[in-house]
TORKOL-4160 file (C-alpha; in steps of 0.2 Angstrom, whole numbers, padded with zeros to 4 digits, m for minus):
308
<pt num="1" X="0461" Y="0166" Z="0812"/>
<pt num="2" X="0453" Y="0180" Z="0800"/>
<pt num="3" X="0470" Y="0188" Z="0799"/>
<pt num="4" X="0478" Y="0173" Z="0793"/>
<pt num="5" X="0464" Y="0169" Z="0781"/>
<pt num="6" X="0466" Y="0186" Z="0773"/>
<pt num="7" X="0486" Y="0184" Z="0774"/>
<pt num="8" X="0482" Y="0167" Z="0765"/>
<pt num="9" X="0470" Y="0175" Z="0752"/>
<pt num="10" X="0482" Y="0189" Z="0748"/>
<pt num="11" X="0500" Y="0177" Z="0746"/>
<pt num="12" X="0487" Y="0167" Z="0734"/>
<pt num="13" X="0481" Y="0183" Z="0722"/>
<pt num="14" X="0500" Y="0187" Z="0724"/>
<pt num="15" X="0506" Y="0168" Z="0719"/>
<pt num="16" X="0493" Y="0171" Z="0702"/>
<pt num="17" X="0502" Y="0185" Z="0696"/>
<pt num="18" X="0520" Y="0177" Z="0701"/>
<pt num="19" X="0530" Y="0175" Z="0682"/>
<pt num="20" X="0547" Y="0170" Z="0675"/>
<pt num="21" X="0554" Y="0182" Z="0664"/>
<pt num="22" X="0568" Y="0174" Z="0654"/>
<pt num="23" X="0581" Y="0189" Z="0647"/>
<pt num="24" X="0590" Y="0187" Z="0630"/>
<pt num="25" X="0604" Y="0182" Z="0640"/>
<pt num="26" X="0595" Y="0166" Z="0646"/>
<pt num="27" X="0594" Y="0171" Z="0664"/>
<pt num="28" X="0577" Y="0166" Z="0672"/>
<pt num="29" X="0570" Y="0182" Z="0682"/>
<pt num="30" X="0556" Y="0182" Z="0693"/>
<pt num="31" X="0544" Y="0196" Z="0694"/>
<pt num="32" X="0526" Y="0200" Z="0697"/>
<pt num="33" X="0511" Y="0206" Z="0686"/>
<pt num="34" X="0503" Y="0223" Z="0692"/>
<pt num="35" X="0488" Y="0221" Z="0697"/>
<pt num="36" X="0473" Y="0227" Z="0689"/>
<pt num="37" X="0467" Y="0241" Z="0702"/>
<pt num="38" X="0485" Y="0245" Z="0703"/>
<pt num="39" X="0485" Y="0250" Z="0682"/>
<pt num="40" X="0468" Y="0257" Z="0687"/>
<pt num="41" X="0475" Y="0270" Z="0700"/>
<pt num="42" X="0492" Y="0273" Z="0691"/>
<pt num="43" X="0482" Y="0279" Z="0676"/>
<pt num="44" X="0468" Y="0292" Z="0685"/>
<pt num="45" X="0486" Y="0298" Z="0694"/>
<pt num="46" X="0490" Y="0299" Z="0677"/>
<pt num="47" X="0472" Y="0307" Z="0671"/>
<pt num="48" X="0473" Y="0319" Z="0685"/>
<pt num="49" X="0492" Y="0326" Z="0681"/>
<pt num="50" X="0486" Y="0330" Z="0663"/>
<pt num="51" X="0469" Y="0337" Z="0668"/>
<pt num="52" X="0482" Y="0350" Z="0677"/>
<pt num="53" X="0492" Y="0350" Z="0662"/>
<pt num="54" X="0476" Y="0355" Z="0652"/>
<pt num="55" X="0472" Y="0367" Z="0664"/>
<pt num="56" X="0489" Y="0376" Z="0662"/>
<pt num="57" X="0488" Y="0376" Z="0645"/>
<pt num="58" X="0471" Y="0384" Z="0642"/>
<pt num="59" X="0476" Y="0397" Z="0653"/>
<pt num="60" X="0492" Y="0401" Z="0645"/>
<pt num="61" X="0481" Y="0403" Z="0628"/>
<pt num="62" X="0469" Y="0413" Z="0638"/>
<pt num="63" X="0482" Y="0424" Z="0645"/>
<pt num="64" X="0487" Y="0426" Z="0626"/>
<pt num="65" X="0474" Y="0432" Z="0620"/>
<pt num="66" X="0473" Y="0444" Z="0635"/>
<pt num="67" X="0488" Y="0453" Z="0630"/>
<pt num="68" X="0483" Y="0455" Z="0613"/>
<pt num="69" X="0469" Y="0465" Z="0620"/>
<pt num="70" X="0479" Y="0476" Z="0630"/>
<pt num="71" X="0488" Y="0478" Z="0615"/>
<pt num="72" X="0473" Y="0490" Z="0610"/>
<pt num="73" X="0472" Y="0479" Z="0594"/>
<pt num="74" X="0453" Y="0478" Z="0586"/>
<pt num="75" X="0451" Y="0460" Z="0586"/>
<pt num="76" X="0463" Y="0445" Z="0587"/>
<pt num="77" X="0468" Y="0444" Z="0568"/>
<pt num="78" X="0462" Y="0428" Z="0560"/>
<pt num="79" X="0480" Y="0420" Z="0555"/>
<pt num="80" X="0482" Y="0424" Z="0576"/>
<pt num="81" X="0466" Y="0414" Z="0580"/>
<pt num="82" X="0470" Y="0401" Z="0569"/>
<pt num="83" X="0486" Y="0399" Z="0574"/>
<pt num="84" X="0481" Y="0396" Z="0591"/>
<pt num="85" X="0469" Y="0383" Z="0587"/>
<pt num="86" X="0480" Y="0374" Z="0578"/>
<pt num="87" X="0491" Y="0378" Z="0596"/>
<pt num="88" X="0477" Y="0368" Z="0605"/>
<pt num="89" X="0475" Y="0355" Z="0594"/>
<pt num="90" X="0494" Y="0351" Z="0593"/>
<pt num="91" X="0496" Y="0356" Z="0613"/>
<pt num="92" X="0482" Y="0341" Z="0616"/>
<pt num="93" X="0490" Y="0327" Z="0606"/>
<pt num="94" X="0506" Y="0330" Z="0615"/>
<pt num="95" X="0496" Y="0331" Z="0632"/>
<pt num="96" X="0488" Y="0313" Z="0630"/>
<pt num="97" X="0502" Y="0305" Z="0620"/>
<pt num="98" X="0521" Y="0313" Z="0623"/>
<pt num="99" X="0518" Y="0313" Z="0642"/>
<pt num="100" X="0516" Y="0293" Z="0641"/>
<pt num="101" X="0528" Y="0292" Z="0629"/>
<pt num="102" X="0543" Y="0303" Z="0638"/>
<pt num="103" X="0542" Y="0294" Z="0653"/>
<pt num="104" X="0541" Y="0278" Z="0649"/>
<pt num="105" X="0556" Y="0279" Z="0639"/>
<pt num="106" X="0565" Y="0287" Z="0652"/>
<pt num="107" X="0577" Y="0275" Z="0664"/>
<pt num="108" X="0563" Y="0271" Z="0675"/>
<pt num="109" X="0550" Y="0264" Z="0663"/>
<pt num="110" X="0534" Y="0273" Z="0673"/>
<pt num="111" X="0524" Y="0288" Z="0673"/>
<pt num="112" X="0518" Y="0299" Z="0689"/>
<pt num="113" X="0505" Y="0287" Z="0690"/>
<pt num="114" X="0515" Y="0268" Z="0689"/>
<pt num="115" X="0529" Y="0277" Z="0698"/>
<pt num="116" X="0516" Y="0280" Z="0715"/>
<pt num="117" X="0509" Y="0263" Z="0715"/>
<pt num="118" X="0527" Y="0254" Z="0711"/>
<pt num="119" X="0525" Y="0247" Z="0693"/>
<pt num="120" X="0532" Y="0249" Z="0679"/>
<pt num="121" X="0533" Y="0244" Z="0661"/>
<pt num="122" X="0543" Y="0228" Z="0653"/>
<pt num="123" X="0544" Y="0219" Z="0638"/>
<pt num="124" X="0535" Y="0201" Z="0639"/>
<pt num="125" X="0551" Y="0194" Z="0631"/>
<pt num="126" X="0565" Y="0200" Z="0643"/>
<pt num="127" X="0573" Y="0213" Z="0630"/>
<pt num="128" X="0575" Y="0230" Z="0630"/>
<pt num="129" X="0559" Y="0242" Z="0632"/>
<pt num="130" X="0562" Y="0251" Z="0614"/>
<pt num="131" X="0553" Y="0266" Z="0608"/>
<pt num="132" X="0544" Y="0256" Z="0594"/>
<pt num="133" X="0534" Y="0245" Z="0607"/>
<pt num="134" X="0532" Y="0262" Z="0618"/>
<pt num="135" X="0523" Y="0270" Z="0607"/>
<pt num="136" X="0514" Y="0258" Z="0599"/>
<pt num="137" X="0504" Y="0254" Z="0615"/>
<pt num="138" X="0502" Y="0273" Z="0619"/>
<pt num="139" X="0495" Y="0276" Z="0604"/>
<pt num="140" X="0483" Y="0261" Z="0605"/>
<pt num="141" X="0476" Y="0272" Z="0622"/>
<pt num="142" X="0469" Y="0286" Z="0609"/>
<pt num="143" X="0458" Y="0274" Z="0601"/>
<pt num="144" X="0456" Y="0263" Z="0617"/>
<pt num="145" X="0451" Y="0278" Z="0627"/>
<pt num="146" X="0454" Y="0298" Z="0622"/>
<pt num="147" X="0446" Y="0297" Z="0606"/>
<pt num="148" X="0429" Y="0292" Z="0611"/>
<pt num="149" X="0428" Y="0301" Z="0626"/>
<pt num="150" X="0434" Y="0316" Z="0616"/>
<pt num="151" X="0420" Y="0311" Z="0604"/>
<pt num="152" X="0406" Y="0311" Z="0618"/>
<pt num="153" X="0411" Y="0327" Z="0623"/>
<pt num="154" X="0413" Y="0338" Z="0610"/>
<pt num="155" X="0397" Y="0329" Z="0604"/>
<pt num="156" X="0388" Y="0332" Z="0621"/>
<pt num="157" X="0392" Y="0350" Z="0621"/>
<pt num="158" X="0385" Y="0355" Z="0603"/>
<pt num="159" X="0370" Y="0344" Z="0605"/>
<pt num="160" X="0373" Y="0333" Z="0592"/>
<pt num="161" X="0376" Y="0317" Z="0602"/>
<pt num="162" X="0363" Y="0303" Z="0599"/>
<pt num="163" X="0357" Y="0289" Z="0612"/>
<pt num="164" X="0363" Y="0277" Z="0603"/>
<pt num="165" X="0381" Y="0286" Z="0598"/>
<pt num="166" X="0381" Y="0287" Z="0618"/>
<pt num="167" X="0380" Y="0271" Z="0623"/>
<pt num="168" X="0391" Y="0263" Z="0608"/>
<pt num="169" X="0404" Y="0275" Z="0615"/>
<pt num="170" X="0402" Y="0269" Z="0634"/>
<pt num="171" X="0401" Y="0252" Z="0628"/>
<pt num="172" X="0418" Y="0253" Z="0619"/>
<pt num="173" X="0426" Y="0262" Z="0630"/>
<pt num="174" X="0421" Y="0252" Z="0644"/>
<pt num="175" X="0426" Y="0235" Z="0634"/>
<pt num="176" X="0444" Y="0241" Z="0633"/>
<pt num="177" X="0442" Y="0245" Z="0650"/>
<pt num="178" X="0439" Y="0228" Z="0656"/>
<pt num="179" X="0449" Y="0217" Z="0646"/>
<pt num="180" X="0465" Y="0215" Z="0657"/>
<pt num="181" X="0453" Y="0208" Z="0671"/>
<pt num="182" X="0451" Y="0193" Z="0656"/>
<pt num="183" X="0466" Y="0188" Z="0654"/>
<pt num="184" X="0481" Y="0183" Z="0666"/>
<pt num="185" X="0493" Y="0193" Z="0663"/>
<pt num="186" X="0480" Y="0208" Z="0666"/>
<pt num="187" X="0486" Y="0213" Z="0647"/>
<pt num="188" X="0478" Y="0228" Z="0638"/>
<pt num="189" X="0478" Y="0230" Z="0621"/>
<pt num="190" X="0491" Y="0241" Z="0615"/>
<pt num="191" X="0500" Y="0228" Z="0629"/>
<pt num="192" X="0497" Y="0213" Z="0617"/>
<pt num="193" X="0501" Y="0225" Z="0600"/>
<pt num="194" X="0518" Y="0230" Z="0608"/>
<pt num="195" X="0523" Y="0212" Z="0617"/>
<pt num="196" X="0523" Y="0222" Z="0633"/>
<pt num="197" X="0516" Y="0220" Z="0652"/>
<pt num="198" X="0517" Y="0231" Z="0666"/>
<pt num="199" X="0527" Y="0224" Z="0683"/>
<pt num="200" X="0528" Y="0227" Z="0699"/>
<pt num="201" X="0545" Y="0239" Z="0702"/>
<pt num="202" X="0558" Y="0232" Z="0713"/>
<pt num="203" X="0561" Y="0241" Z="0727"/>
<pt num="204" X="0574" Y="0230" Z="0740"/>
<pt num="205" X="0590" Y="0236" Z="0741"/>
<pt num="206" X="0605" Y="0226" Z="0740"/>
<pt num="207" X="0615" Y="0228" Z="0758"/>
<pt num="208" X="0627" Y="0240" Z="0757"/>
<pt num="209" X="0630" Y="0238" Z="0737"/>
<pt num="210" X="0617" Y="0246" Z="0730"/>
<pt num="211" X="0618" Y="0263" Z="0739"/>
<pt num="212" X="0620" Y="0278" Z="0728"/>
<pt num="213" X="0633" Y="0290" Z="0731"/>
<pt num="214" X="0646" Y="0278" Z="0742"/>
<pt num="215" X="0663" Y="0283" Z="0735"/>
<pt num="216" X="0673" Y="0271" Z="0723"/>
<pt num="217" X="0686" Y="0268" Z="0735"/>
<pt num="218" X="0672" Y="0264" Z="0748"/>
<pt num="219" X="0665" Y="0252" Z="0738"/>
<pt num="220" X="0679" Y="0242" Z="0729"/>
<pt num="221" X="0686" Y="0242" Z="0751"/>
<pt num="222" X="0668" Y="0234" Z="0753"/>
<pt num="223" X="0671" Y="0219" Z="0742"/>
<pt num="224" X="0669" Y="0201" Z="0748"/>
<pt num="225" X="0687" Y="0194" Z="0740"/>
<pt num="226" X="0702" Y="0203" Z="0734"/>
<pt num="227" X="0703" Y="0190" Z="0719"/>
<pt num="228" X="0691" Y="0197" Z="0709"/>
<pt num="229" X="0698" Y="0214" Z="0701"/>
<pt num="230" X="0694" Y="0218" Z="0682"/>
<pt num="231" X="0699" Y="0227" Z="0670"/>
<pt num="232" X="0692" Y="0242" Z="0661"/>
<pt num="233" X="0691" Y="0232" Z="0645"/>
<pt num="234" X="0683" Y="0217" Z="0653"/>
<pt num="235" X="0671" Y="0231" Z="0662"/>
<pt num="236" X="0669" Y="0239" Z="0647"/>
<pt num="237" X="0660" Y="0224" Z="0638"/>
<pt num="238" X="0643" Y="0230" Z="0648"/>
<pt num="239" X="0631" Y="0247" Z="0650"/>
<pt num="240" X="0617" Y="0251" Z="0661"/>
<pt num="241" X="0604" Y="0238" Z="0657"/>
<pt num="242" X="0614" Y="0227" Z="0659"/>
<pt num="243" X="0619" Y="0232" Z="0676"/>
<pt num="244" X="0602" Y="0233" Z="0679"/>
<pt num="245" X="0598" Y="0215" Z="0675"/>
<pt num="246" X="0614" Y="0209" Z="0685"/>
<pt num="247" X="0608" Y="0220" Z="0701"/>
<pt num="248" X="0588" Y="0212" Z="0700"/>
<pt num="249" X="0599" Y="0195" Z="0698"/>
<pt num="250" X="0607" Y="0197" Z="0712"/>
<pt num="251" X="0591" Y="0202" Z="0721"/>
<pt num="252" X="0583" Y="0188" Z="0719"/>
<pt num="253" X="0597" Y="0175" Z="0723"/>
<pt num="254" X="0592" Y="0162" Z="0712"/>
<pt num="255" X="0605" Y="0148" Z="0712"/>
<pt num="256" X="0604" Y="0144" Z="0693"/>
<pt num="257" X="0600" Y="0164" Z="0688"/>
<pt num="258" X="0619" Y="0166" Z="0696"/>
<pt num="259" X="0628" Y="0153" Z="0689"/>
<pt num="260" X="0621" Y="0156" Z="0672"/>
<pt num="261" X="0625" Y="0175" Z="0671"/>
<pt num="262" X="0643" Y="0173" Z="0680"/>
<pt num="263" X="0646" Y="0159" Z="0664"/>
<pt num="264" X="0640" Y="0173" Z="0650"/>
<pt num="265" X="0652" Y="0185" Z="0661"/>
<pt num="266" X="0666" Y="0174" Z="0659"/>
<pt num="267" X="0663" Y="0170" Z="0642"/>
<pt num="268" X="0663" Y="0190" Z="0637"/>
<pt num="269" X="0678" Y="0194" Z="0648"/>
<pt num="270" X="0688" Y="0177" Z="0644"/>
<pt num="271" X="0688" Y="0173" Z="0663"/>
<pt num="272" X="0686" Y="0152" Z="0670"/>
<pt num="273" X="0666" Y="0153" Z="0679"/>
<pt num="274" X="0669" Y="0154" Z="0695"/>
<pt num="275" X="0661" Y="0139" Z="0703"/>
<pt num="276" X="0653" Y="0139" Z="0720"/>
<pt num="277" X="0659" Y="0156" Z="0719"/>
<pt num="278" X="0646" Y="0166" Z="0710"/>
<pt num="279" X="0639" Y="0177" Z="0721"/>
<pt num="280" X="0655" Y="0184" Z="0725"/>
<pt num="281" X="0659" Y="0184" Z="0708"/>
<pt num="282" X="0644" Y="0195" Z="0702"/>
<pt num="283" X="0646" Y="0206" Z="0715"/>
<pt num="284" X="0662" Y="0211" Z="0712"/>
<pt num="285" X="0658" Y="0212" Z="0694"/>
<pt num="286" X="0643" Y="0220" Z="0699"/>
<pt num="287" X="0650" Y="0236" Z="0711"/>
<pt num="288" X="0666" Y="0237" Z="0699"/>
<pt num="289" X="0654" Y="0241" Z="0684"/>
<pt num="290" X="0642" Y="0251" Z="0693"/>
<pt num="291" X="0660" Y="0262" Z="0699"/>
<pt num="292" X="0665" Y="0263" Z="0682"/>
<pt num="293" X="0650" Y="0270" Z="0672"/>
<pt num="294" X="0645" Y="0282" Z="0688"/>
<pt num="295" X="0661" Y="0288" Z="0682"/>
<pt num="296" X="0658" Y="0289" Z="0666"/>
<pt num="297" X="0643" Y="0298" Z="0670"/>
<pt num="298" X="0651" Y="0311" Z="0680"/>
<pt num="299" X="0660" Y="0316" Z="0665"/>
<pt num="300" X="0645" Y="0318" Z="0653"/>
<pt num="301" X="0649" Y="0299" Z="0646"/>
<pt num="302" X="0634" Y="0287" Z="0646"/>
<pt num="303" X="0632" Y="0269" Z="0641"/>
<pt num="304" X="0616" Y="0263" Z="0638"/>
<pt num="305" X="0620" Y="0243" Z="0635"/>
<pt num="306" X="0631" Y="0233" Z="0629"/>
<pt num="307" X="0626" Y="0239" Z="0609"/>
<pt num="308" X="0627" Y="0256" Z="0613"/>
């Protein structure tokens, strides 16, 4: 009975966070909210990894000026010293801000951090994750978090830093902190700035479909129907994100979803919608493209979506 009212209570907190996403397109796609703990321990994964990455830097400059001393030289010279603090300075930015920014651009949407606790960034409207909305809620982060704390601390270690500096610093810091557990969609700022929320990442696979490394031939052999056979012009209508968004619709097996992206197929590639007949359909559709732009890939030749 206690197992079942903990498998109850846990379906319930997951049912909260349950949300339609609706692509340009017009295809309705389910997914989940992250939770809040789960943003909490993706981003002290994500503290930890640039802690290391600080580490390696200071050390790298430390070794620096090492080898200017076994250079027999008097003194570092001072354009030498300043260079390197400005070296630190720059180095620190990029630390807090480009390793957010490079990997959630990347294919995947998630840092180190997201990517161990399955989430991973979307955009609120269904569209492409673009760098404007990327870096716009990662730069909200400095003021939200790295700038005050960086504040404390330089503050704390020359002396200077006041009660009453302390505590307005722990109390904004900690204010950002807690906003996403007061709202919904567990939201943080730079999330409301850049019209972005961060998701729980898929990770089913699609039975004998979605398998990576299944020759062409194997595939194509693997289709339901021989009736469906494209062209490369009517495959060439479509990129990656779109192949994406076909492979999380045919995840989720929504009835409607189906018959809604087969129809914007067929209206692209001049086909009659298949009806009754979707699945089939999209999956054909579906392994064919993914043949096509693996080849694509193999010789250096990438297609990001449909505009690129």
């Amino acid at each position: 009975m206690a197992r079942a009212a903990d498998l109850g209570r846990t379906r319930g907190r997951d049912a909260r966070l349950q949300r339609t996403l609706i692509t340009p397109e017009g295809v309705a796609l389910d997914v989940q909210v992250a939770s809040a703990s789960a943003r909490a321990g993706a981003l002290l994964i994500d503290l930890a990894a640039l802690f290391g990455m600080y580490i390696a830097f200071i050390l790298a400059l430390v070794l620096t000026v090492w080898m200017f001393e076994r250079a027999n030289l008097p003194s570092i010279p001072d354009s030498i010293g300043g260079f390197l603090v400005v070296l630190f300075i720059i180095g620190t930015f990029l630390a807090r801000n480009a390793y957010f920014l490079y990997f959630e651009l990347g294919q995947r949407a998630a840092t180190w951090g997201k990517r161990a606790l399955g989430i991973r960034v979307a955009v609120r409207d269904g569209g492409r994750l673009t760098a404007e909305a990327v870096i716009a809620r990662n730069l909200l982060r400095d003021i939200e978090l790295f700038l005050p704390v960086m504040f404390m601390t330089s503050s704390g270690i020359q002396g200077s830093l006041s009660e009453f500096a302390a505590w307005a610093g722990l109390f904004w810091v900690g204010s950002f902190a807690l906003f996403p557990l007061l709202n919904k969609d567990r939201l943080r700022c730079g999330d409301l700035i850049a019209g972005t929320w961060v998701v729980q990442a898929p990770k089913a696979q699609l039975a004998g479909l979605v398998a990576t490394g299944v020759p062409e031939n194997d595939l194509i052999a693997a289709l339901p129907s021989d009736r469906y056979r494209f062209t490369e012009a009517e495959l060439a209508v479509y990129g990656e994100y779109e192949l994406q968004t076909l492979e999380q619709v045919l995840r989720t097996a929504n009835a409607e979803s189906m018959q809604a992206v087969a129809a914007t197929i067929c209206s692209k590639i001049g086909w009659t919608p298949p009806i009754g007949d979707e699945r089939a359909f999209l999956e054909a559709y579906y392994t064919q493209l993914r043949a096509r732009l693996e080849r694509g890939m193999r010789f250096g030749r990438r297609r990001a979506d449909k505009n690129s």
